[in-house]
MDTraj code that builds the backbone (N, CA, C; nanometers):
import mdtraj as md
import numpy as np

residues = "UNK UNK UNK UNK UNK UNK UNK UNK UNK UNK UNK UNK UNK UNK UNK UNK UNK UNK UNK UNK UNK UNK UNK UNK UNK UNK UNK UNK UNK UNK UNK UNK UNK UNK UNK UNK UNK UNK UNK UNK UNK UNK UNK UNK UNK UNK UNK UNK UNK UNK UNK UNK UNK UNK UNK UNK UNK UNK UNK UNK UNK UNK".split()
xyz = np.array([
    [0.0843, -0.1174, 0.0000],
    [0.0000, 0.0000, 0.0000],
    [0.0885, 0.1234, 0.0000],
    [0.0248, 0.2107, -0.0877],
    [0.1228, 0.3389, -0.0956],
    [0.0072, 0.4145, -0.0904],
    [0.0298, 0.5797, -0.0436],
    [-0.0440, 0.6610, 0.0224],
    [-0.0008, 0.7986, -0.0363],
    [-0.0800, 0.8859, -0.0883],
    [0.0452, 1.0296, -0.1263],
    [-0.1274, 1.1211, -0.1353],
    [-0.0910, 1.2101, -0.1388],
    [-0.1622, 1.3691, -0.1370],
    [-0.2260, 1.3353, -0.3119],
    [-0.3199, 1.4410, -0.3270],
    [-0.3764, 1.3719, -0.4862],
    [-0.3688, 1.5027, -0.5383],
    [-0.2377, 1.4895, -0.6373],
    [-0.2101, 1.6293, -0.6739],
    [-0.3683, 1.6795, -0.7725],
    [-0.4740, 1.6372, -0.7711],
    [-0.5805, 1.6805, -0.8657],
    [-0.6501, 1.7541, -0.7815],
    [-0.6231, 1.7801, -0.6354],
    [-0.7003, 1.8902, -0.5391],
    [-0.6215, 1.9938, -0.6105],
    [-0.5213, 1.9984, -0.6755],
    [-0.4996, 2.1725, -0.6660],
    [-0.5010, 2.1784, -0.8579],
    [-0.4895, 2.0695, -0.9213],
    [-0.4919, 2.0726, -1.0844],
    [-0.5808, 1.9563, -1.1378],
    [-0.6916, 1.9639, -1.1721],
    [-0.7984, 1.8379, -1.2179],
    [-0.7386, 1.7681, -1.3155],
    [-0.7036, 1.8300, -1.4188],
    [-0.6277, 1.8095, -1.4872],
    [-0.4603, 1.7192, -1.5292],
    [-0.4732, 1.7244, -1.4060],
    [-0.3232, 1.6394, -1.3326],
    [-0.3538, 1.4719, -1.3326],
    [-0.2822, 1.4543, -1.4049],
    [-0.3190, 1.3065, -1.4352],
    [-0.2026, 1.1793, -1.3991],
    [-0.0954, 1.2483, -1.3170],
    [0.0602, 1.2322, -1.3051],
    [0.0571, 1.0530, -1.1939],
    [-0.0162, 1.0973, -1.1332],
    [-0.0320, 0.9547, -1.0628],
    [-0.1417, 0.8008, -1.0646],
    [-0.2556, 0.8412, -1.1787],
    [-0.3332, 0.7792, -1.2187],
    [-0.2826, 0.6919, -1.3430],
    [-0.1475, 0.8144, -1.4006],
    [-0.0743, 0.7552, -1.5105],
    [0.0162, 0.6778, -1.4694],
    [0.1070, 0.6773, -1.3882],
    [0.2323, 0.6287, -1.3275],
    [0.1939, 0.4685, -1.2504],
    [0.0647, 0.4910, -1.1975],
    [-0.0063, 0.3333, -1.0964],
    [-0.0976, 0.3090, -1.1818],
    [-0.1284, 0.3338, -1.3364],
    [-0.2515, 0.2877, -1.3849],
    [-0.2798, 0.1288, -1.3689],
    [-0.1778, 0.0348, -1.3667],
    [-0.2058, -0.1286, -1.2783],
    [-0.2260, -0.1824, -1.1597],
    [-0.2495, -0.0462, -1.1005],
    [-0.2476, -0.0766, -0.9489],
    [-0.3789, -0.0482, -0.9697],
    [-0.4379, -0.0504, -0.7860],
    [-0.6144, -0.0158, -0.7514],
    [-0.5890, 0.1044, -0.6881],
    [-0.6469, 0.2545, -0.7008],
    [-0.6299, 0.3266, -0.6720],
    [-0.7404, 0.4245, -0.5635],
    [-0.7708, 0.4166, -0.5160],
    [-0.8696, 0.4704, -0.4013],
    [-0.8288, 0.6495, -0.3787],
    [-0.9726, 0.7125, -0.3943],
    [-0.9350, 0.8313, -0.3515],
    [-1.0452, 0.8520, -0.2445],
    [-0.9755, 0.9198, -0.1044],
    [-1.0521, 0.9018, -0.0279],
    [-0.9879, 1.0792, 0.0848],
    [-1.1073, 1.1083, 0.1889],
    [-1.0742, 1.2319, 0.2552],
    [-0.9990, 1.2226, 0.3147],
    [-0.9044, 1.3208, 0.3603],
    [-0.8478, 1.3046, 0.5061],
    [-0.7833, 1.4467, 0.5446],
    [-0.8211, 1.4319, 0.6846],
    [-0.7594, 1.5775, 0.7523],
    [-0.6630, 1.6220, 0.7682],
    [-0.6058, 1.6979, 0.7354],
    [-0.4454, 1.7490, 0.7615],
    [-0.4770, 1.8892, 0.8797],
    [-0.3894, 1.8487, 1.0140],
    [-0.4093, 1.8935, 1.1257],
    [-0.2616, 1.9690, 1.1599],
    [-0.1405, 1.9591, 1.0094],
    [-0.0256, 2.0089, 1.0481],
    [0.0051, 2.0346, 0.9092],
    [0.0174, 2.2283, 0.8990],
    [0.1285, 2.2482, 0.8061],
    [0.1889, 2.3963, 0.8411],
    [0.2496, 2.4219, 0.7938],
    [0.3268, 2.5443, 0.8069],
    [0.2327, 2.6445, 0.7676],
    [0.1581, 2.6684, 0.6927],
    [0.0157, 2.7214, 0.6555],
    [-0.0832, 2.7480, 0.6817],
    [-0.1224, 2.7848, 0.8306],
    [-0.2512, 2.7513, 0.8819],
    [-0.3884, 2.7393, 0.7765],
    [-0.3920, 2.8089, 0.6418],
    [-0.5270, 2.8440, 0.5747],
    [-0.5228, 2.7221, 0.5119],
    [-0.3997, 2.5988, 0.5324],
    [-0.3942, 2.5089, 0.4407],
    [-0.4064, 2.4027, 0.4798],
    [-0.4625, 2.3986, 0.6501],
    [-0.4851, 2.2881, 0.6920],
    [-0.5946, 2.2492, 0.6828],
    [-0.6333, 2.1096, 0.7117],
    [-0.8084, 2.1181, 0.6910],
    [-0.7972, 1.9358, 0.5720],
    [-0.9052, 1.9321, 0.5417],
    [-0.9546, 1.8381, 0.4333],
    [-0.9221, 1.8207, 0.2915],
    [-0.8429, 1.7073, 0.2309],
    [-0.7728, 1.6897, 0.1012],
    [-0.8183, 1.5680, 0.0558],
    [-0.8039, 1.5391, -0.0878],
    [-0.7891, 1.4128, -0.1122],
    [-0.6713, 1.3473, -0.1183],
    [-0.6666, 1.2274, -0.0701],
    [-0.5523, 1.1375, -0.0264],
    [-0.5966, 1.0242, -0.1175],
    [-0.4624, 0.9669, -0.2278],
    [-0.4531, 0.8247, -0.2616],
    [-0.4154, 0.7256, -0.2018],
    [-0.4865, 0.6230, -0.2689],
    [-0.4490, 0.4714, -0.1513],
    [-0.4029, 0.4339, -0.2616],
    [-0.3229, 0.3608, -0.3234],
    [-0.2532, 0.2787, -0.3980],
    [-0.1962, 0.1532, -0.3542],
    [-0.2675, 0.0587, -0.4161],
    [-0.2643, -0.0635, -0.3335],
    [-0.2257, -0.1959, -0.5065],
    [-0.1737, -0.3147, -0.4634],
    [-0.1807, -0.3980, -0.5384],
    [-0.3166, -0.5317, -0.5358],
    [-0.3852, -0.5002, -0.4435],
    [-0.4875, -0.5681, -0.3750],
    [-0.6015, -0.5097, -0.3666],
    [-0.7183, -0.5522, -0.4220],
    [-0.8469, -0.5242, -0.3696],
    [-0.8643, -0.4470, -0.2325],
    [-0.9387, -0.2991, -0.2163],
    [-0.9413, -0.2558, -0.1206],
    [-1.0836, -0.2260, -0.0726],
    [-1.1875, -0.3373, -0.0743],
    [-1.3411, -0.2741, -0.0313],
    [-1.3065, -0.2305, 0.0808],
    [-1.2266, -0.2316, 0.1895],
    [-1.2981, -0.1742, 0.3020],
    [-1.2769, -0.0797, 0.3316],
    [-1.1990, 0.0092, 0.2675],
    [-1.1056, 0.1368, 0.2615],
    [-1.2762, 0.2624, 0.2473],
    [-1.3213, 0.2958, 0.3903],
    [-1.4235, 0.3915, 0.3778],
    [-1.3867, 0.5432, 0.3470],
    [-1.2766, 0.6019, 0.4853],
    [-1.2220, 0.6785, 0.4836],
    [-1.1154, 0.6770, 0.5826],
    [-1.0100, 0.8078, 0.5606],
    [-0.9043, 0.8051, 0.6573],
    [-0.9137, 0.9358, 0.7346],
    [-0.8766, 0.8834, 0.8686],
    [-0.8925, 1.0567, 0.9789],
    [-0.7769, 1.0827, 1.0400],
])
top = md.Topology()
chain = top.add_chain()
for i, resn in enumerate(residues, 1):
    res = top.add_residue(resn, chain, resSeq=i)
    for name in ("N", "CA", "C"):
        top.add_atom(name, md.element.get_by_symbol(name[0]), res)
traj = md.Trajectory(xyz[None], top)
């Protein structure tokens, strides 16, 4: 399982990691970011799950 920030919150258009794991299972799911150097930038993102395995149970992450 691999996990990274979904660069398409800040460019829809960004297709950089859908292209790179297109054989993998890819899950996009919420999660809170409670730490950055940024206060206006903390808060709720989409986060990838990148997995080689079936992931039904993957609801969300907090």
């Amino acid at each position: 399982m691999l996990s990274n920030s979904d660069v398409k919150d800040n460019n829809p258009n960004n297709d950089f990691f859908d292209e790179i794991y297109n054989h993998f299972n890819i899950t996009r799911v919420r999660a809170k970011r409670s730490i950055n150097a940024n206060p206006d930038k903390r808060g709720e993102l989409n986060e990838l799950l990148i997995t080689n395995y079936l992931n039904e149970q993957i609801v969300s992450v907090a």
